[in-house]
C-alpha positions as CSV (number, residue, x, y, z in Angstrom):
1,X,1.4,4.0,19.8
2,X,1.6,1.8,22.6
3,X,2.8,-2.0,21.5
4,X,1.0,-4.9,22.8
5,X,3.4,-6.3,24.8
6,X,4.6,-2.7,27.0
7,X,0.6,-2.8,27.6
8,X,0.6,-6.5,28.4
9,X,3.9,-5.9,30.7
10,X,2.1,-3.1,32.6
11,X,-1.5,-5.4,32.8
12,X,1.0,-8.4,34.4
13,X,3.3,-6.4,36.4
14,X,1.3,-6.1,39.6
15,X,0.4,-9.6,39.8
16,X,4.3,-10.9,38.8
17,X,6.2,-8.3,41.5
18,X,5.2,-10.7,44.5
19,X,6.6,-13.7,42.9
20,X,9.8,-12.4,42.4
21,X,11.5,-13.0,46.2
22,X,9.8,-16.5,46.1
23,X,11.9,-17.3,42.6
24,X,15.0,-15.6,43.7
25,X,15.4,-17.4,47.1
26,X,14.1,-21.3,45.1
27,X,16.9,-20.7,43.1
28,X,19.8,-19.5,45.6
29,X,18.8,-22.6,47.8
30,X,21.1,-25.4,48.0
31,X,18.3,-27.7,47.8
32,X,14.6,-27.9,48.3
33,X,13.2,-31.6,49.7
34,X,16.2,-33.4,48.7
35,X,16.3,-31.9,45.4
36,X,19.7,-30.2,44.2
37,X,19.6,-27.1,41.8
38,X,22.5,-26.9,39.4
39,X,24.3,-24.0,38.2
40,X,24.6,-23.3,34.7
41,X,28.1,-25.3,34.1
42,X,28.4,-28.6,35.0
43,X,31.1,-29.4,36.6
44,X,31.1,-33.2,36.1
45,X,30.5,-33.7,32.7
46,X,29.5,-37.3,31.9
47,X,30.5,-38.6,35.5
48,X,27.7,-35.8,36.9
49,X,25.2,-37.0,34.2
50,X,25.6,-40.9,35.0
51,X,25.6,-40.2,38.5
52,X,22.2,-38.2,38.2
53,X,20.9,-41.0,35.5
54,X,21.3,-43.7,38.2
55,X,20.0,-42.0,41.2
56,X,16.5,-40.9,39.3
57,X,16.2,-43.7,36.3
58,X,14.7,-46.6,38.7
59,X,14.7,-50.2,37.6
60,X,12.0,-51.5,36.0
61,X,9.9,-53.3,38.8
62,X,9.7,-57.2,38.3
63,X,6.6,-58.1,36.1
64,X,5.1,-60.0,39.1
65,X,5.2,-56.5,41.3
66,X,4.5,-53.7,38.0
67,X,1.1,-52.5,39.8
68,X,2.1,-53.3,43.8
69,X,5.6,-51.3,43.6
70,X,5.6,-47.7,45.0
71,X,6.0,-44.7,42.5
72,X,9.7,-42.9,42.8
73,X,9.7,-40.2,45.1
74,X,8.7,-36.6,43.1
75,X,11.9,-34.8,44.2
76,X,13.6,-37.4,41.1
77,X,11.4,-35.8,38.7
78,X,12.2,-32.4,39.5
79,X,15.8,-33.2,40.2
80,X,15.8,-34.6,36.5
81,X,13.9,-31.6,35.6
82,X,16.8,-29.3,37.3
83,X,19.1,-30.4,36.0
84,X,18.3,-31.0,31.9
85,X,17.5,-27.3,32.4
86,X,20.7,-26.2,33.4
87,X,22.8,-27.8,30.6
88,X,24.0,-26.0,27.5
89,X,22.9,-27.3,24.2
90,X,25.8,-29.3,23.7
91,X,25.6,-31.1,27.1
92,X,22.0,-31.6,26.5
93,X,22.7,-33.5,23.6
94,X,25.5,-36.0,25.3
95,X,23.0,-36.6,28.2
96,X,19.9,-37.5,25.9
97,X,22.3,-40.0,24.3
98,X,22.9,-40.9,27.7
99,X,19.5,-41.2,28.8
100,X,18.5,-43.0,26.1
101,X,21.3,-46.0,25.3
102,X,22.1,-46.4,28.8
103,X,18.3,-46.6,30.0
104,X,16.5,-48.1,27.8
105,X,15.0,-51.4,27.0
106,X,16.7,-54.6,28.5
107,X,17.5,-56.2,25.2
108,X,19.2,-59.2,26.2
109,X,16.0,-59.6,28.8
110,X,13.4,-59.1,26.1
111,X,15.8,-61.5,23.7
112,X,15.3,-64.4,26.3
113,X,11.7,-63.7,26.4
114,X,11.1,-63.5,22.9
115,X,12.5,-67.1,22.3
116,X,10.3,-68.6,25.2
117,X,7.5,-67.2,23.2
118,X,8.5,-69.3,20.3
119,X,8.9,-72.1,22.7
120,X,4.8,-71.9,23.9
121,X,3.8,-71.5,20.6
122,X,2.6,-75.2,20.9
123,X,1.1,-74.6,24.2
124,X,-2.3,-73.6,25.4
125,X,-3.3,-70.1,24.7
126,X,-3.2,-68.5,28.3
127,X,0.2,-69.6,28.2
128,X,0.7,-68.2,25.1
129,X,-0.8,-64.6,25.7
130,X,0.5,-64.4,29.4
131,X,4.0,-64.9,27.9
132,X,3.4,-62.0,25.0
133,X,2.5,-59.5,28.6
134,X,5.4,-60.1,30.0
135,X,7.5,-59.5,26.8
136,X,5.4,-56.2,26.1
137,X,6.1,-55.3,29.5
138,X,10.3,-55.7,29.1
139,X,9.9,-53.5,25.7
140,X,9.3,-51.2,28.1
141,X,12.2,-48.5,28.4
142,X,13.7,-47.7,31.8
143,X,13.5,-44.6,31.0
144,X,9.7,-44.4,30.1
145,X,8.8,-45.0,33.9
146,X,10.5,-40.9,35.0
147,X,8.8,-39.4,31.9
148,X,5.5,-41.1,33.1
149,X,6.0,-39.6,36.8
150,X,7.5,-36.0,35.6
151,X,3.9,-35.3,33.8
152,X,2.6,-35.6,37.0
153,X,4.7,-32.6,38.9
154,X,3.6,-29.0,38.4
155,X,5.0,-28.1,34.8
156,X,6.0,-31.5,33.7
157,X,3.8,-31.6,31.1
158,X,5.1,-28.5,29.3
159,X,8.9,-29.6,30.3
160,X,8.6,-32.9,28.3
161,X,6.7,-31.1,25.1
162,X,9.9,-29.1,25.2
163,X,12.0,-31.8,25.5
164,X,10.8,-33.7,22.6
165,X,11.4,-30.1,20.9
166,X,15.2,-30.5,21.5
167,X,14.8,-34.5,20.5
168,X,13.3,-33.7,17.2
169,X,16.3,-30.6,16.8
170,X,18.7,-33.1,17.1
171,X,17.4,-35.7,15.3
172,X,16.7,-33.3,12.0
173,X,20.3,-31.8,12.6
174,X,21.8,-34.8,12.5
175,X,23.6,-34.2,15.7
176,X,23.1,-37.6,16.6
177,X,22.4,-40.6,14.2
178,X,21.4,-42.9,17.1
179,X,18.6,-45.2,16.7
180,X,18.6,-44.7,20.8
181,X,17.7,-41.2,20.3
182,X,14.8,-41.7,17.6
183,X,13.6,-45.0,20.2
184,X,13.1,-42.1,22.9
185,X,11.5,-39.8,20.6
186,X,8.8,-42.4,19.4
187,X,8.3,-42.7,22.8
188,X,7.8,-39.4,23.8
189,X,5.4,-39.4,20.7
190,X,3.4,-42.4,21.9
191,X,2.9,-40.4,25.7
192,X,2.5,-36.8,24.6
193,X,-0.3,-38.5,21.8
194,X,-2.0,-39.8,24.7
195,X,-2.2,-36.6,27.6
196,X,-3.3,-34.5,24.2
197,X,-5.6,-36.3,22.6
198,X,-8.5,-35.0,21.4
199,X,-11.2,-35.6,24.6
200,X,-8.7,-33.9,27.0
201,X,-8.6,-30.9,24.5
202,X,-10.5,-27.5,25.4
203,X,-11.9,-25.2,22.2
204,X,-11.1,-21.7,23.5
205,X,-12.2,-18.9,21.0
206,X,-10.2,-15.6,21.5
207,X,-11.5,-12.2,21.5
208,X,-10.1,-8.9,22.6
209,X,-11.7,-9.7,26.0
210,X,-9.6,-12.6,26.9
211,X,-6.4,-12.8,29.3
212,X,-3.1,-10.4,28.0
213,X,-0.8,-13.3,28.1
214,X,-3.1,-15.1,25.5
215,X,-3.3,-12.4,23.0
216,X,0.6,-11.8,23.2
217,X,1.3,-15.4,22.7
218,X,-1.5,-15.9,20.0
219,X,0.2,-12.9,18.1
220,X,3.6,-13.9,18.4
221,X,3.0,-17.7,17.0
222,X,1.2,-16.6,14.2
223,X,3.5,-18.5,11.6
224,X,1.5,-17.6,8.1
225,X,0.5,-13.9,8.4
226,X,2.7,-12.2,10.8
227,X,0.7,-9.6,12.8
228,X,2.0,-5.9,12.6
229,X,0.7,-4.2,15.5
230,X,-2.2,-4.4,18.5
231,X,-4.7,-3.0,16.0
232,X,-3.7,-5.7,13.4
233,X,-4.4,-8.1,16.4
234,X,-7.6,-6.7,17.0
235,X,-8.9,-6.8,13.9
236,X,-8.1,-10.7,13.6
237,X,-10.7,-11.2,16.8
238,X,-13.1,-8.7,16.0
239,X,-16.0,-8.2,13.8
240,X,-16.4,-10.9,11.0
241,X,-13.1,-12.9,12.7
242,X,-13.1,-15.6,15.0
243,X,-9.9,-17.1,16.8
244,X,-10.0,-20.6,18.2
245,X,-7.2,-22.6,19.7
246,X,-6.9,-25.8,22.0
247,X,-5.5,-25.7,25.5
248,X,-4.7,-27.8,27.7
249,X,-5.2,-28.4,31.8
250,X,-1.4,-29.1,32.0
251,X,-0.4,-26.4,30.8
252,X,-2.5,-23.2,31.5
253,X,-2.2,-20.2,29.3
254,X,-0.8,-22.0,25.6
255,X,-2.5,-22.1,22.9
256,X,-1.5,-25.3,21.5
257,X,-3.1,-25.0,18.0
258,X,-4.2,-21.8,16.9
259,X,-7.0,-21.8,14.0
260,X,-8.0,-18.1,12.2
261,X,-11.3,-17.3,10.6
262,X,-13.2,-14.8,8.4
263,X,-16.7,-14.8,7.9
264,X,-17.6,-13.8,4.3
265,X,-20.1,-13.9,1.9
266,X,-18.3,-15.6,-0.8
267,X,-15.5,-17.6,-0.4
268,X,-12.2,-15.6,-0.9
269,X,-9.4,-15.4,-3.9
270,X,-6.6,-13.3,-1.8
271,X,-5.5,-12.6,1.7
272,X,-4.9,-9.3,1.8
273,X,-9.0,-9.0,1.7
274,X,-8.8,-10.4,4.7
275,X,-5.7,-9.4,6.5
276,X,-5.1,-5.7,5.2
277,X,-8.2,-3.9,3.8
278,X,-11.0,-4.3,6.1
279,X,-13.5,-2.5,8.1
280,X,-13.3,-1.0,11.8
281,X,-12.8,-2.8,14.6
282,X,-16.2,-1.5,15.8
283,X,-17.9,-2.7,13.2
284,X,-21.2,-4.6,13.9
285,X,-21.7,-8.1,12.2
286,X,-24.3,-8.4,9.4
287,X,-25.3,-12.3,9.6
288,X,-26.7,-12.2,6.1
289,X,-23.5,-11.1,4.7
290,X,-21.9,-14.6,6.4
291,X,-22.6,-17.4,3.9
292,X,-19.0,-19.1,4.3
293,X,-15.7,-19.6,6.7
294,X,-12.9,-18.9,5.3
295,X,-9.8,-21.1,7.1
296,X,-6.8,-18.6,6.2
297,X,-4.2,-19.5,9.4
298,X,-3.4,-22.3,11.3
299,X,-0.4,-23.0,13.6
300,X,1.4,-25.3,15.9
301,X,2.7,-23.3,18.8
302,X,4.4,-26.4,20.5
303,X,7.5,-28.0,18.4
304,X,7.8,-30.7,20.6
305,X,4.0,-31.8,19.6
306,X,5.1,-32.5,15.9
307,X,3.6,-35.3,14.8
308,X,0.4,-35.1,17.4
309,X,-2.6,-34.6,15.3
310,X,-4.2,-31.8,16.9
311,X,-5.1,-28.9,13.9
312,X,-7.2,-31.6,12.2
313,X,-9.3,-32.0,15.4
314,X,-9.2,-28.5,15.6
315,X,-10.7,-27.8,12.3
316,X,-14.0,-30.3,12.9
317,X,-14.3,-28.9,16.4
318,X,-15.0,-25.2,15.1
319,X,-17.0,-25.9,11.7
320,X,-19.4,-27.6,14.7
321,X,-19.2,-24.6,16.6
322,X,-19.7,-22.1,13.5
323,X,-22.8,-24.4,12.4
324,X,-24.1,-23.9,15.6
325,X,-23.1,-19.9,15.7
326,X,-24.5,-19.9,11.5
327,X,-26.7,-21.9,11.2
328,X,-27.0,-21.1,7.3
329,X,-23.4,-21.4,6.7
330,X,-22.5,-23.6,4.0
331,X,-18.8,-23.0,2.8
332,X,-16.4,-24.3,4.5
333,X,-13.0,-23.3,3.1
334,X,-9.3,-22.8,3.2
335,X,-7.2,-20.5,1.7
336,X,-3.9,-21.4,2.0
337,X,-0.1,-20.6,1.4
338,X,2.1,-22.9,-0.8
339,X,5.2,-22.8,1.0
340,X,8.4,-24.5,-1.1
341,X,6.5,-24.3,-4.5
342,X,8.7,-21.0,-5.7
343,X,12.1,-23.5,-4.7
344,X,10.3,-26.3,-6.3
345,X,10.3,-24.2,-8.9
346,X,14.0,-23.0,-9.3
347,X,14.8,-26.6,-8.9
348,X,12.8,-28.0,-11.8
349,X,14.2,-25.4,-14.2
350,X,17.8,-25.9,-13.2
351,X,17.0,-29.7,-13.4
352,X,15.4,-28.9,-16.9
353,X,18.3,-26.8,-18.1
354,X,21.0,-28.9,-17.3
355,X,19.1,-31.7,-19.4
356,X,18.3,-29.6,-22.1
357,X,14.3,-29.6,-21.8
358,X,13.9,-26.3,-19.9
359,X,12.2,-25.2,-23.0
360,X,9.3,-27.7,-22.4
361,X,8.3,-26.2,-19.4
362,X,6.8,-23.3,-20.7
363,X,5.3,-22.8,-24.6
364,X,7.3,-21.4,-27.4
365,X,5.5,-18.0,-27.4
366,X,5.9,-17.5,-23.7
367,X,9.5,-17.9,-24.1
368,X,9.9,-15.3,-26.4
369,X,7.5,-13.1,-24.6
370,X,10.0,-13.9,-21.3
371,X,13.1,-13.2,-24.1
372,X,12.2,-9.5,-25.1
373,X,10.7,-8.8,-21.8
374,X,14.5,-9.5,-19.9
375,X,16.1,-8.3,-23.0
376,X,18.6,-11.5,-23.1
377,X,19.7,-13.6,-25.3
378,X,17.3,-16.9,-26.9
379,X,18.4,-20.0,-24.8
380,X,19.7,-20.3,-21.8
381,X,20.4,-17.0,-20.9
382,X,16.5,-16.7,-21.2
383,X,15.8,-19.6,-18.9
384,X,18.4,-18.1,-16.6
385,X,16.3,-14.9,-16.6
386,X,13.7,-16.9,-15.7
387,X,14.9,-18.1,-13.0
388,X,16.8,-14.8,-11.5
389,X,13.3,-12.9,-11.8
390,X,11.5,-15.1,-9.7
391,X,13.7,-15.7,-7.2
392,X,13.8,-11.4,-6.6
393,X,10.6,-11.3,-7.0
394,X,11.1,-8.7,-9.9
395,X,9.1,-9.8,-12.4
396,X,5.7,-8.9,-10.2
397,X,7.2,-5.0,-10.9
398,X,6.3,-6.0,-14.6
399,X,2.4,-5.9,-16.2
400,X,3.8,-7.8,-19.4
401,X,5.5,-10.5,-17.6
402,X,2.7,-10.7,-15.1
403,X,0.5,-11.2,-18.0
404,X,3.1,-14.1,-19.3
405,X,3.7,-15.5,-17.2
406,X,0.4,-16.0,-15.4
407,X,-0.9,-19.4,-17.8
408,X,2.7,-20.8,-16.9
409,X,2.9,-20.3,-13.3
410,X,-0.4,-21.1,-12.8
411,X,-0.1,-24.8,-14.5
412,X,3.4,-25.7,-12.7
413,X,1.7,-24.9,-9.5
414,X,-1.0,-27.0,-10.5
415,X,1.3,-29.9,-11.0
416,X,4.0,-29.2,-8.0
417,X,0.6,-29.4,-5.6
418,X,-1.3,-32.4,-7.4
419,X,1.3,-34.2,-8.9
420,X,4.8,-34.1,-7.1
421,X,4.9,-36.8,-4.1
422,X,6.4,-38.0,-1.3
423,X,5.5,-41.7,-0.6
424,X,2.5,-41.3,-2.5
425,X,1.1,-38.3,-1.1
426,X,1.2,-34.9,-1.6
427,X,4.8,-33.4,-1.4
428,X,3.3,-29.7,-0.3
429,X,3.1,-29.7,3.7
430,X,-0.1,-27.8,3.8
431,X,-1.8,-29.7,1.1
432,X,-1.3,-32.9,2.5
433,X,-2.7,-31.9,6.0
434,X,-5.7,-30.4,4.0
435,X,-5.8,-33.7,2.0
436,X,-5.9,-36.1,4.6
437,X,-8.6,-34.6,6.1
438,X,-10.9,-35.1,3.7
439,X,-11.0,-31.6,1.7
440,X,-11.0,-30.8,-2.1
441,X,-8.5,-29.4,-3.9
442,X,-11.1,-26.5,-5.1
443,X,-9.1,-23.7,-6.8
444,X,-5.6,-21.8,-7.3
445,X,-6.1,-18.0,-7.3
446,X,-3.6,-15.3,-9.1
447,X,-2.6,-12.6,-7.4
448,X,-3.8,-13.9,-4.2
449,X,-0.6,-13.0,-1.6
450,X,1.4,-9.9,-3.3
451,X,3.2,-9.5,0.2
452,X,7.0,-10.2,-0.1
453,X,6.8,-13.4,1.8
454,X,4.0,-14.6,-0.7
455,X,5.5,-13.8,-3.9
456,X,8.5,-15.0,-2.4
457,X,7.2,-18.3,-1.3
458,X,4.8,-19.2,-4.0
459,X,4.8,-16.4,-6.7
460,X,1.8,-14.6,-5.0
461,X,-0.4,-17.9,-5.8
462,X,-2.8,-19.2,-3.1
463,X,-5.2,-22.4,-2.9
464,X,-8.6,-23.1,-1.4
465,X,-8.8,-26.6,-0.1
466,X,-12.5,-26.3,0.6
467,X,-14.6,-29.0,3.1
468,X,-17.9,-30.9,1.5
469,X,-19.0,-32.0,4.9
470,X,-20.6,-34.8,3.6
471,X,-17.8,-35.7,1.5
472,X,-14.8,-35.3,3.7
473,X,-14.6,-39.2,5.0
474,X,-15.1,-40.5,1.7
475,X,-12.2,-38.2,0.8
476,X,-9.9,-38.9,3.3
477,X,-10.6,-42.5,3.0
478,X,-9.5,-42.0,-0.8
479,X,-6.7,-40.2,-0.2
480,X,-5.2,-42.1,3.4
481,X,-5.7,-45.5,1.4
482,X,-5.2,-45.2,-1.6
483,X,-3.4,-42.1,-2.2
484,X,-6.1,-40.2,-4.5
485,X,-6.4,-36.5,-4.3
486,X,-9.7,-35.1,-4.9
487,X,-9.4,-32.4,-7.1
488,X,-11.9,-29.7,-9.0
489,X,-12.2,-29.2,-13.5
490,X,-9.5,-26.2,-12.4
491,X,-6.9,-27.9,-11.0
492,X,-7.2,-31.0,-13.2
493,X,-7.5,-28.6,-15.9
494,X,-3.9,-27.0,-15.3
495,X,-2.1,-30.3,-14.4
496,X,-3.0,-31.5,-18.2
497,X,-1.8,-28.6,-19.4
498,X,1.1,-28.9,-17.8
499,X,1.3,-32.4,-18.4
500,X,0.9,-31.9,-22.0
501,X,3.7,-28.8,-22.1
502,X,6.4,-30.7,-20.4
503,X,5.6,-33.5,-22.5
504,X,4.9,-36.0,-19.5
């Protein structure tokens, strides 16, 4: 069988060939329009970086001449552009530093201003607002000014969403503990948040029809259920599927948010309905077998747009374009992965043993049920059982422990997605994003993702977060404000049982 991307290298070879010379000779030139290409080494080190830094960082025009100066020439975007790309990680690092303490905000110059703003207090209030302009404008970083200019060159756009990739790297690493660094990446944030906002977004539904490139790339991002093959891809933009993602004019051919979809009757318990046992690819559609849409992947292709709401525009974008497909359609529905709850897990009973209440976590007769099924001894070596089978994944090999521990898993996952927090809100990635836009917490399913990765991940359990249209802003008021999740007589149900087991 021929893979997708030999067929997708043969589709895009007789367009690419001609290109080839033209790349070969930009990068053997010495320099094109004033702008120098760098090897892969820099020879320099911080002496090359300053010396780059200082010829394409330009000052900060004078407040009185901001909208009468001339833009910097484009060659010191692309010479910036150049040359970040030929640094190794490490040097990338040290120049980012660089970039950002060295070119930043003129503190001592905003300083100054701040305390003449406290000094017109008691004046009039054009005075008073004029003076908070020109402080706004000397927040301004140096450095903001070149970011500004490099979206504006062919490829800029996608060169700075890749740049804030690297910012965020290091600043989760901890490569770096300057506040510099996180100053640059708030505002990268601010402009990327700006050029991708919703209005300057295009809804692109994929089908087997559209451009090579597109498919490879939507197959290849496809973080939840990882496609197996070009007939596995097929499927997911065939019959009963639709495909949806949000491009962008600056940067042709990503997929920036990719959004799955299967059109069902009923609203589904398990993936592999949707992802393993289905129909033909030639299938014809039966619309009165479509009642509801059924949510089951969505993924960020860009790392450097963490942070940028986009998948909860996309969401609201294609329920409108499925009303308008369906007009009957009335179930509007996740189901979704619980990533971290299975390491939540061995966390809460190492936590509970080492304080002596693992025993509270699940009843007395499930213990013993977990005791003769392992064959170990009663007490720890029992919660330690516990705690080996789940993280092998052996214990779903197992009808009797299945069966025990069903009621027991079922209420801690209850309580890790409902009750455990961060800052108020739901701990659980997925939840949260679900959450805060306006969904219900509608129901946990058993047995709904038996593939390794599920049982590894969440002990086979998925959740439907489903969408009430006419309830979703109340909801996500609720929950934004004042940190209330909406939940159904299921979920509630489980989290008092485990409330009520663990003795909280």
């Amino acid at each position: 069988m021929i893979s997708l991307r030999a067929i997708c290298a043969f589709r895009s070879s007789t367009r690419c060939w001609r290109h080839r010379t033209v790349v070969k000779l930009a990068l053997e030139a010495p320099a094109v329009n004033g702008c120098h290409w760098y090897s892969t080494k820099i020879r320099n080190g911080d002496s090359g970086m300053d010396d780059i830094l200082t010829r394409v960082v330009v000052p900060l025009p004078s407040y009185e001449t901001r909208d009468k100066s001339p833009p910097p020439p484009e060659s010191n975007s692309l010479e910036f552009m150049h040359f970040y790309k030929s640094l190794e990680k490490e040097d990338k690092r040290d120049f980012l530093a660089k970039l950002s303490q060295d070119f930043g905000v003129d503190h001592k110059g905003a300083s100054e201003l701040a305390l003449k703003l406290l000094d017109t207090q008691l004046r009039d209030l054009a005075t008073i607002l004029q003076v908070e302009d020109r402080l706004r404008y000397y927040l301004t970083p140096r450095y903001k000014q070149l970011l500004s200019h490099i979206s504006k060159v062919e490829g800029g756009v996608k060169f700075l969403v890749d740049l804030r990739a690297d910012v965020l790297e290091i600043i989760s690493s901890k490569a770096s503990e300057s506040p510099h660094i996180r100053d640059l990446n708030g505002t990268l944030k601010s402009l990327l948040s700006e050029w991708f906002s919703v209005g300057l977004l295009r809804l692109e539904r994929i089908t087997w029809q559209s451009p090579c490139e597109i498919l490879q790339k939507i197959s290849q991002y496809e973080a939840v259920h990882p496609v197996r093959n070009w007939t596995d891809l097929k499927r997911r933009v065939g019959p009963y599927r639709r495909c949806y993602a949000f491009t962008h004019a600056a940067m042709p051919g990503e997929p920036l948010v990719v959004l799955h979809v299967a059109l069902t009757e009923d609203i589904s318990d398990n993936i592999q309905s949707i992802v393993r046992e289905f129909a033909t690819v030639d299938s014809e559609e039966d619309v009165n077998k479509i009642n509801s849409a059924i949510f089951y992947s969505i993924s960020s292709t860009q790392a450097g747009l963490q942070g940028v709401e986009l998948g909860n525009y996309l969401i609201k974008r294609v329920v409108r374009e499925l009303q308008s497909e369906f007009p009957h359609m009335a179930q509007f529905s996740s189901l979704s992965p619980i990533p971290g709850f299975s390491s939540w897990l061995q966390g809460l009973l190492s936590q509970y043993r080492k304080e002596g209440r693992a025993f509270d976590l699940l009843s007395e007769q499930e213990w013993k049920e977990v005791e003769q099924a392992t064959d170990s001894s009663p007490g720890a070596a029992t919660v330690d059982s516990l705690r080996k089978l789940i993280s092998t994944g052996e214990w779903m090999r197992s009808e009797r422990l299945t069966r025990v521990l069903e009621p027991a898993l079922m209420r801690l996952c209850a309580w890790y997605l409902y009750g455990e927090k961060r800052r108020g809100y739901a701990l659980n990635p997925v939840a949260n994003f679900h959450l805060q836009n306006g969904a219900t917490m509608w129901r946990l399913n058993w047995h709904a993702d038996t593939s390794p990765r599920g049982v590894a991940n969440s002990c086979g359990i998925m959740v439907n977060y489903r969408y009430f249209l006419n309830e979703t802003s109340k909801n996500s008021a609720l929950y934004l404000q004042n940190k209330v999740i909406t939940a159904t007589d299921q979920v509630l149900a489980l989290v008092s049982q485990f409330q009520k087991n663990s003795k909280l």
